[in-house]
C-alpha positions as CSV (number, residue, x, y, z in Angstrom):
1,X,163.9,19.5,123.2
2,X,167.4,20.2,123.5
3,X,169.0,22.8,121.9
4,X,172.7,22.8,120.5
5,X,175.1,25.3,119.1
6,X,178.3,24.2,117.8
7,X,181.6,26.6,116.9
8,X,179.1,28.5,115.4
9,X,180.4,31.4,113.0
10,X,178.6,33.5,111.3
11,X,179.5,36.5,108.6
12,X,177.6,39.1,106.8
13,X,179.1,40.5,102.8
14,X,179.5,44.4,103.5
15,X,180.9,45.0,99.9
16,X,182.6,43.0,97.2
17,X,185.5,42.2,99.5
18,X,184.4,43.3,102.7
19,X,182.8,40.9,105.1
20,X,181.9,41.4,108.7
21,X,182.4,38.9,111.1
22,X,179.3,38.8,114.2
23,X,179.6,35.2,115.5
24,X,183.1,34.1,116.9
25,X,183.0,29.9,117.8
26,X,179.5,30.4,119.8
27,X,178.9,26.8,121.8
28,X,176.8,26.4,124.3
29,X,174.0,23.8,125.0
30,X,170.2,24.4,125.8
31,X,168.8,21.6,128.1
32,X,165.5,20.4,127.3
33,X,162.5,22.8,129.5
34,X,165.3,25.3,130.7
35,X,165.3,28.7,130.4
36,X,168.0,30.5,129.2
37,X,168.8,33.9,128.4
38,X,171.3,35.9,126.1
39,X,172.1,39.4,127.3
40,X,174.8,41.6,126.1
41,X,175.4,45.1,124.3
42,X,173.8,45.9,120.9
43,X,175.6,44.5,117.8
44,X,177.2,41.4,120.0
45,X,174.8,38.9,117.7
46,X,172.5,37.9,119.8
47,X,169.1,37.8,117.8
48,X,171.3,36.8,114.5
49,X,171.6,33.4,116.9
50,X,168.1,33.7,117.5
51,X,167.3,33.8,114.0
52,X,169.9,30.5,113.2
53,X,168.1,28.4,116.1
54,X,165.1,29.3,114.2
55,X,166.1,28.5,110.6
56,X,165.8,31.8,109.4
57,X,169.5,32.2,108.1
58,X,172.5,29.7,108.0
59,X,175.8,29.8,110.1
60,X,179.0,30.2,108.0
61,X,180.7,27.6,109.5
62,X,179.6,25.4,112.8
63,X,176.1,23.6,113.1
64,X,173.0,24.5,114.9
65,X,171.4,21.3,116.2
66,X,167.5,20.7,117.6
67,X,167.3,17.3,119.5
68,X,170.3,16.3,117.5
69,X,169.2,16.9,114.2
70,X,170.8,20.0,112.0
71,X,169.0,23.3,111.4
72,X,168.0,23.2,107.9
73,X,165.1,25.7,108.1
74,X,161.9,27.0,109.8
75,X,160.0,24.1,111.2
76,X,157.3,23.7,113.6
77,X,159.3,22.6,116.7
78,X,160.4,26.5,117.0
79,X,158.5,29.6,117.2
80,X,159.5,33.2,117.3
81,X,158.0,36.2,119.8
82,X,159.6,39.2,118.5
83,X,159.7,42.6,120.0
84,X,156.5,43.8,118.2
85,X,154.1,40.9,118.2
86,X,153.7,41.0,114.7
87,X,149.8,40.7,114.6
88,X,147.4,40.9,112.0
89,X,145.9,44.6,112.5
90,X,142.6,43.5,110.0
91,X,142.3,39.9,112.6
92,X,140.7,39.5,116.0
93,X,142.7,39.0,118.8
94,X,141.1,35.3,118.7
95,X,141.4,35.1,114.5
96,X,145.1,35.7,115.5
97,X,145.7,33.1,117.5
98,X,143.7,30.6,115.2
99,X,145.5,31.4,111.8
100,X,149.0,29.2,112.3
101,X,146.7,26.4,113.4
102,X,144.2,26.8,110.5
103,X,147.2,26.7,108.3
104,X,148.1,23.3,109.6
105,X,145.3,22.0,108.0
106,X,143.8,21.6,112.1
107,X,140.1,21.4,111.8
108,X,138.4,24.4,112.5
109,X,136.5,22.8,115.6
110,X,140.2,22.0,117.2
111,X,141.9,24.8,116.2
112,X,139.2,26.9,118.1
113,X,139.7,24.7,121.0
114,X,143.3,25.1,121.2
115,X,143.3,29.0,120.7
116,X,140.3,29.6,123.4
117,X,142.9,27.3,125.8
118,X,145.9,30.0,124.9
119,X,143.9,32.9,125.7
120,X,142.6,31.9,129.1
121,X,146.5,30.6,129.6
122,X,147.2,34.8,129.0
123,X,144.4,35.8,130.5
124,X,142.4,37.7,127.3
125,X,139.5,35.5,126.8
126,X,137.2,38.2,127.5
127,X,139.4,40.3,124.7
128,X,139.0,37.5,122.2
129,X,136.6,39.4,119.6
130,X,138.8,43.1,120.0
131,X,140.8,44.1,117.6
132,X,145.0,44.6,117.9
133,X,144.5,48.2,117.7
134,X,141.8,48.3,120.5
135,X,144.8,46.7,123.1
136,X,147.5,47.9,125.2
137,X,151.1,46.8,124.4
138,X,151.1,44.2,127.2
139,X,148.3,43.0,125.9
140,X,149.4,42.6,122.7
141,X,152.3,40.6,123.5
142,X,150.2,38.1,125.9
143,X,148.4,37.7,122.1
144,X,151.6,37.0,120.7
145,X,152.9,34.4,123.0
146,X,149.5,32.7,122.7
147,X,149.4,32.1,119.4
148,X,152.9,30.6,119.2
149,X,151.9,28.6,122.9
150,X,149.3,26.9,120.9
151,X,151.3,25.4,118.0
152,X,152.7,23.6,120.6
153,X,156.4,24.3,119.4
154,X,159.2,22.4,121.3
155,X,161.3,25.8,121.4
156,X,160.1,28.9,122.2
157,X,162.2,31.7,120.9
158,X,161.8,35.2,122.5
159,X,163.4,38.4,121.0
160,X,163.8,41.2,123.5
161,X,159.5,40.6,123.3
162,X,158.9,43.1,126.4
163,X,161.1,46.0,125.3
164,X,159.0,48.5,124.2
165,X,156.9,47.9,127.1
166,X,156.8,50.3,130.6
167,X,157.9,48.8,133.6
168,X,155.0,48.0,135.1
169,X,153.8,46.2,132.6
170,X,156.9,44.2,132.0
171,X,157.0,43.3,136.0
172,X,153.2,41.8,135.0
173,X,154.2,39.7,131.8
174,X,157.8,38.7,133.5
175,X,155.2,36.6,136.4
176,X,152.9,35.3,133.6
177,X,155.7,33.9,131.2
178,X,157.1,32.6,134.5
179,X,153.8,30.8,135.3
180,X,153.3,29.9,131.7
181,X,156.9,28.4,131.5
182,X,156.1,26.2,134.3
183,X,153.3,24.8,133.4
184,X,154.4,24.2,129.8
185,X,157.9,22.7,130.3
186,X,159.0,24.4,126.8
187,X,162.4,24.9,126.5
188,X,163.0,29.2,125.9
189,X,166.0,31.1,124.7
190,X,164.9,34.8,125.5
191,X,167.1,37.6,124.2
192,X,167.6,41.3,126.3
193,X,169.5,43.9,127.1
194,X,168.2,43.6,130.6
195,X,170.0,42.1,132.8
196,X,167.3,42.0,135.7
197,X,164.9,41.0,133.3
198,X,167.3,38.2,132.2
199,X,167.8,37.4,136.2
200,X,164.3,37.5,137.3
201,X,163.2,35.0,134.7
202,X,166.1,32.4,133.5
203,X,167.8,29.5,135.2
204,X,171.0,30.2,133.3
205,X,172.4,33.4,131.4
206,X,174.6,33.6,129.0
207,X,176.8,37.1,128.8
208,X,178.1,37.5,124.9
209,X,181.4,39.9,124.4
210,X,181.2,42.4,121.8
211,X,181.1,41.9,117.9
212,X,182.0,39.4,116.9
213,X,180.1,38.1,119.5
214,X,181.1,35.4,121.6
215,X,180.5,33.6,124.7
216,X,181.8,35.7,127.6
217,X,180.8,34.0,130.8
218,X,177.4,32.0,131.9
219,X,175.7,32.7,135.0
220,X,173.5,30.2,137.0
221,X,170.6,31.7,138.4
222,X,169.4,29.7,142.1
223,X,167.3,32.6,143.2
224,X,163.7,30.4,144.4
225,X,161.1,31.0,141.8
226,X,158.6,32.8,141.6
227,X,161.4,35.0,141.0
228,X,161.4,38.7,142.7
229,X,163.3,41.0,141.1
230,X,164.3,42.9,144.4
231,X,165.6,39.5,145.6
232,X,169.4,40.3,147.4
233,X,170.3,36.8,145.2
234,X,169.1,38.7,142.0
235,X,170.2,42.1,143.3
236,X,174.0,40.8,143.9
237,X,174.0,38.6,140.7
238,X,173.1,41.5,139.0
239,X,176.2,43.5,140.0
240,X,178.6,40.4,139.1
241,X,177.3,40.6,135.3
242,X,177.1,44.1,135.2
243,X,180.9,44.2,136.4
244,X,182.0,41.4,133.8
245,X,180.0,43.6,131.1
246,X,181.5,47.1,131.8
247,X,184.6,46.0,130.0
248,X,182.2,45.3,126.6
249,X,180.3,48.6,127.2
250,X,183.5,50.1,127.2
251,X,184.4,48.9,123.8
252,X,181.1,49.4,122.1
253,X,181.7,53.5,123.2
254,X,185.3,53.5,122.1
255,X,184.4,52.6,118.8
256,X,181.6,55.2,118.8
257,X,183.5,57.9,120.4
258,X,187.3,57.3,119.6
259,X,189.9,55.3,121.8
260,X,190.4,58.0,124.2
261,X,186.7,57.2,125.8
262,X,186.4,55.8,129.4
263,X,183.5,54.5,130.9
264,X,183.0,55.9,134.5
265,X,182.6,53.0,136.9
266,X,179.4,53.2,138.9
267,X,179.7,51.1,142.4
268,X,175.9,50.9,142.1
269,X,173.8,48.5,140.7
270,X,170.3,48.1,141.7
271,X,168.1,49.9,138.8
272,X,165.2,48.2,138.1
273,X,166.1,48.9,134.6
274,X,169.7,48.3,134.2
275,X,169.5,48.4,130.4
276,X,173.4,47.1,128.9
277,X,173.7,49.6,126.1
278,X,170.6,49.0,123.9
279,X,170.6,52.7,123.0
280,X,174.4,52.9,122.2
């Protein structure tokens, strides 16, 4: 399902007459079963177009369009994975995955069906009957993306869902939603900070400027898939963003610091992490 955003502006009321603008004429296009990423330095908007793709808050002025019809609310066709998986601590991993369908009015029989098929798609049927807090962060995401997998949404939207996770562990979930993605055919918008992260796993990326936040440049990624991180395609792409994003970085510390801040230019750029600013 194709995805469409269109001179999309969006302002937040700071006082009685005070607004603040975070969404400057965003427009761009999601193609229906491509992957795209958002990356960029905190503030620059990107899960506030998260949330309007997903109908939980209204542009100012613009339209946000699913298969050509206007946003108009939460539906169905789109589900969120958000940095914590949001689960139900007094649920069962598999009582988790169950309740959206349940509340579908699915019969019980089916909706049991579906949700054993999303666990073996992550890999936790043997983890079905534990508990959230019996489960490791990674594993508690692979929960997460397996309940929204099996409403069978037509989006899938991701919000920076490996963050809090260690590196190893991201590296493992980066090759399953991969895998996943390819068998599915969903069409994802996944939001990060991390630019490898955004290389290894999207076909395009989209760099947003600072607030308000706006399209800076997009980036094709052709590296073969499965994707390796340490790929010289990845590696090199890696440094072109990171080059066109020092400039934003810059302006997100001069604001912090005072006008008389200069970022140092590094000539290198091959961290595994290469995290743009989300602790600034």
């Amino acid at each position: 399902m194709k995805v469409s955003l269109k001179k999309v502006n969006k302002s937040f009321q700071k006082g009685k007459d005070d607004t603040l603008k975070v969404l400057n004429d965003i427009d761009f296009n999601i193609e229906e079963g491509e992957f795209v990423s958002l990356a960029g330095p905190s503030g620059c908007g990107k899960s506030t177009i998260l949330k309007l793709i997903a109908g939980l808050d209204s542009p100012t002025s613009g339209e946000v369009l699913v298969n050509g019809n206007k946003v108009k609310g939460p539906g169905t066709d789109r589900v969120v994975v958000f940095q914590e998986g949001g689960l139900f601590p007094w649920m069962t991993v598999f009582e988790n995955v169950t309740y959206g369908l349940l509340r579908k009015k699915m019969s019980k029989k089916e909706a049991e069906e579906k949700a054993m098929d999303g666990l073996r798609m992550v890999h936790l049927i043997n983890f079905r009957e534990s508990y959230p807090h019996e489960l490791s962060g990674g594993m508690k995401q692979r929960v997460a993306i397996a309940r929204a997998l099996v409403m069978d949404p037509d989006v899938l939207l991701m919000d920076e869902p490996f963050a809090a996770l260690d590196e190893q562990t991201r590296l493992v979930l980066h090759r399953e939603l991969q895998k996943i993605w390819q068998e599915t055919g969903k069409t994802i918008l996944f939001i990060t900070h991390n630019i490898r992260e955004a290389l290894t796993l999207s076909d395009r990326v989209l760099l947003m400027s600072t607030r308000p936040g706006a399209v800076k440049k997009e980036f094709t990624v052709q590296a073969a898939r499965p994707r390796d991180p340490s790929d010289s395609n990845i590696v090199d792409l890696e440094r072109r963003v990171m080059e066109e994003l020092e400039e934003e970085m810059e302006k997100v510390l001069k604001e912090e610091f005072g006008n008389d801040y200069h970022l140092e230019k590094s000539h290198v750029r091959s961290s595994d992490h290469s995290d743009m600013g989300s602790h600034i």
